[in-house]
Backbone as CSV, one residue per row, in Angstrom:
resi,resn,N_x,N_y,N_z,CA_x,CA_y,CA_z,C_x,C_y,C_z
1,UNK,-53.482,47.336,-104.124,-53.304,46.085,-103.415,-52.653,46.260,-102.048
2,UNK,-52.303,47.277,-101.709,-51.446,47.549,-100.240,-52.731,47.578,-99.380
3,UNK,-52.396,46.441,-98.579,-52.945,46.009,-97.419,-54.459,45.791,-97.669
4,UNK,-54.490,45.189,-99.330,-55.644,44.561,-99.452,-55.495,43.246,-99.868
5,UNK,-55.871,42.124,-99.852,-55.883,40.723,-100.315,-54.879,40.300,-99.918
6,UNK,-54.325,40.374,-98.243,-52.991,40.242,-97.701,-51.745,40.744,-98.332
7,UNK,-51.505,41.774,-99.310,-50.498,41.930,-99.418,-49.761,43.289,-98.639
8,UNK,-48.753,43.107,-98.040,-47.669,44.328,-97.206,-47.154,45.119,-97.685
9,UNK,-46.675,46.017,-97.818,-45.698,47.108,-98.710,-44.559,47.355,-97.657
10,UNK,-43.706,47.378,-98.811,-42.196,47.475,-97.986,-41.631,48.070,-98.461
11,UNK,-40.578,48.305,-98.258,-39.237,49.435,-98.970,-38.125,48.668,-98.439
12,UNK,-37.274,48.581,-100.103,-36.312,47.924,-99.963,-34.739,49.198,-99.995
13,UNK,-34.448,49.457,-99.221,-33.647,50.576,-98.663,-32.451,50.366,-99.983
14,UNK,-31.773,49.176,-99.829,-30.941,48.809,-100.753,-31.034,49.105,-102.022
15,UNK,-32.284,48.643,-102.881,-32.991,49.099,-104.220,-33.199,50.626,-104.248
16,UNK,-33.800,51.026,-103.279,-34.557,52.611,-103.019,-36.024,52.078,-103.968
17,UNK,-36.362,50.968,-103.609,-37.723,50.554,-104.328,-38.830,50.242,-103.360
18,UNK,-40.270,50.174,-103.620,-41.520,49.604,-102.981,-41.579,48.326,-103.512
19,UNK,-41.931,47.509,-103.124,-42.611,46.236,-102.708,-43.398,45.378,-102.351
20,UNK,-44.621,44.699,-102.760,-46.098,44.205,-102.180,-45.290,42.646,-101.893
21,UNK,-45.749,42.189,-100.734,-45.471,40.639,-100.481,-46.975,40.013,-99.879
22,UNK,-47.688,39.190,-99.880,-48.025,38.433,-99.612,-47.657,37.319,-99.034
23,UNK,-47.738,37.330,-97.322,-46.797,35.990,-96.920,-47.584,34.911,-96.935
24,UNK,-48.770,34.829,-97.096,-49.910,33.552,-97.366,-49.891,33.090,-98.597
25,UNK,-50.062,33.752,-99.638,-49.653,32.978,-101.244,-48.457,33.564,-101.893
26,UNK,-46.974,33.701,-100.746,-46.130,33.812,-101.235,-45.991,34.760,-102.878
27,UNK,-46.643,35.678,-103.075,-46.551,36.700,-104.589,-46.042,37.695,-103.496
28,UNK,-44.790,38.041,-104.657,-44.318,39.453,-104.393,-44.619,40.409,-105.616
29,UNK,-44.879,41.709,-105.246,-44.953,42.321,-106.829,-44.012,43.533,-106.447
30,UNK,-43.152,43.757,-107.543,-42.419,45.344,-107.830,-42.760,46.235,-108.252
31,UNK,-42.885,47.745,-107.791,-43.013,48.400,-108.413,-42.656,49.666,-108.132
32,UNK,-42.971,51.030,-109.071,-42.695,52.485,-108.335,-43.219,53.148,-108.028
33,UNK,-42.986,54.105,-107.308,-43.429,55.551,-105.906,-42.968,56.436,-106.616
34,UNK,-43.813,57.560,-105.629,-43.216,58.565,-105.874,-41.748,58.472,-105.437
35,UNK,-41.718,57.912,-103.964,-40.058,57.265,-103.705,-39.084,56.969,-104.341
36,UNK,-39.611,55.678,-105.145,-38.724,55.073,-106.141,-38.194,56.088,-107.178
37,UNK,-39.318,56.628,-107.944,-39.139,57.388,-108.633,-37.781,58.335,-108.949
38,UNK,-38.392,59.437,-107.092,-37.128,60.223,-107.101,-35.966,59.760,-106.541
39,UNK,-35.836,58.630,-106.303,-34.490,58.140,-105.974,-33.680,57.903,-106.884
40,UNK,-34.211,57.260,-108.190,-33.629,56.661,-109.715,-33.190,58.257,-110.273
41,UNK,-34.117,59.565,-109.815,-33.946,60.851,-110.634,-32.531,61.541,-109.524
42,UNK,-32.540,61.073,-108.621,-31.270,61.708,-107.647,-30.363,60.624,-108.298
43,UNK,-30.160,59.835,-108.508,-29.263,59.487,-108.895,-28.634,59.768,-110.573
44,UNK,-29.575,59.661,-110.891,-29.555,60.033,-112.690,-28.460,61.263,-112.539
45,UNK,-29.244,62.579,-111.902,-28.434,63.906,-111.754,-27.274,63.796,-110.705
46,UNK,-26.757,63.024,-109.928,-25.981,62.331,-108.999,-24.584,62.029,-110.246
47,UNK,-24.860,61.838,-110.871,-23.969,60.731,-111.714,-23.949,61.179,-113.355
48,UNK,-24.889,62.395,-113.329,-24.450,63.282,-114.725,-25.046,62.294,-115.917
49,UNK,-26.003,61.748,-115.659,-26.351,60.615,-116.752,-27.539,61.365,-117.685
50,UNK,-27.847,60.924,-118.819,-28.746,61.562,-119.964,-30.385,62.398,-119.446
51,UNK,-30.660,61.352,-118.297,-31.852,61.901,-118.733,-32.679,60.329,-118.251
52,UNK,-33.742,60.219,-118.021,-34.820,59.068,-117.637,-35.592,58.835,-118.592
53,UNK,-36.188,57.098,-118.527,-37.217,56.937,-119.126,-37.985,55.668,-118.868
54,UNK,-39.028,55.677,-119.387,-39.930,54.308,-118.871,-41.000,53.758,-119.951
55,UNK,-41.164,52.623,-120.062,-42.228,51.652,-121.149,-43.172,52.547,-121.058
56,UNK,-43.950,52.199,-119.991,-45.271,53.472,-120.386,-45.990,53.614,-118.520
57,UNK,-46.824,54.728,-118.743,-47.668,54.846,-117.837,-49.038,55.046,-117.618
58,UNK,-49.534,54.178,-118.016,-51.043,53.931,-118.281,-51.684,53.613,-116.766
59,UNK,-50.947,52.865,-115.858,-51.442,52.631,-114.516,-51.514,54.070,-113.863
60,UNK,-50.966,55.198,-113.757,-50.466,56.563,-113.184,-51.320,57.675,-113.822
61,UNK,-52.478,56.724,-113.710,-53.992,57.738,-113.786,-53.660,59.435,-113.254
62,UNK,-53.476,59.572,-112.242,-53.288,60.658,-111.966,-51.738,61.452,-111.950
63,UNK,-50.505,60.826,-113.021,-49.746,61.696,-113.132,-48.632,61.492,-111.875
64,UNK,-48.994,61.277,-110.611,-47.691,61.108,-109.408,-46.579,60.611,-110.184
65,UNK,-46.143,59.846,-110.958,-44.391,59.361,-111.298,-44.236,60.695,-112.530
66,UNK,-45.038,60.744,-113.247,-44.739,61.780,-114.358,-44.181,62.969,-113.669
67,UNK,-45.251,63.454,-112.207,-44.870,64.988,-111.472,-44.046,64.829,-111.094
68,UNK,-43.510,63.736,-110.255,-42.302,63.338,-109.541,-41.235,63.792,-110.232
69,UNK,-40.995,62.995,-111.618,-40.023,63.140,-112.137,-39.753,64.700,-113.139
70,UNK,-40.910,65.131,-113.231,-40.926,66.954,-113.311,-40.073,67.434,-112.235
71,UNK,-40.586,67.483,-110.950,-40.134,67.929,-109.774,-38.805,67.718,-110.093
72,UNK,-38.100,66.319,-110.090,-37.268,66.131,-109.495,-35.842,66.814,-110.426
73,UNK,-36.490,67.016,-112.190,-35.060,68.030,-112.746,-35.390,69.340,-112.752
74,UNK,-36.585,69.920,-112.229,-36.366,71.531,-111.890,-35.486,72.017,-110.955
């Protein structure tokens, strides 16, 4: 949907998240990057915490958040 059917992508610096807005029918949608991703995994190891996890990834056809988050505890 980025920069198709009017919607923008943004980065919310504050979150360390992506963002779709639509300023014509007002929908925002959330979601994650490879960005997002390794920002939640720098922090995880930042802060000595267990370990990550997520509902599922059925949208991540090709694996980018799964590699990401490989990458990011080697």
């Amino acid at each position: 949907l980025i920069n198709k059917k009017g919607f923008i992508e943004y980065k919310d610096e504050d979150a360390k998240a992506p963002f779709l807005f639509n300023p014509e029918t007002k929908q925002y949608i959330s979601y994650d990057n490879e960005w997002s991703v390794a920002n939640k995994c720098d922090y995880v190891l930042k802060n000595k915490l267990g370990g990550v996890m997520f509902w599922e990834y059925n949208s991540d056809k090709r694996g980018y958040l799964l590699n990401q988050i490989t990458k990011s505890f080697k």
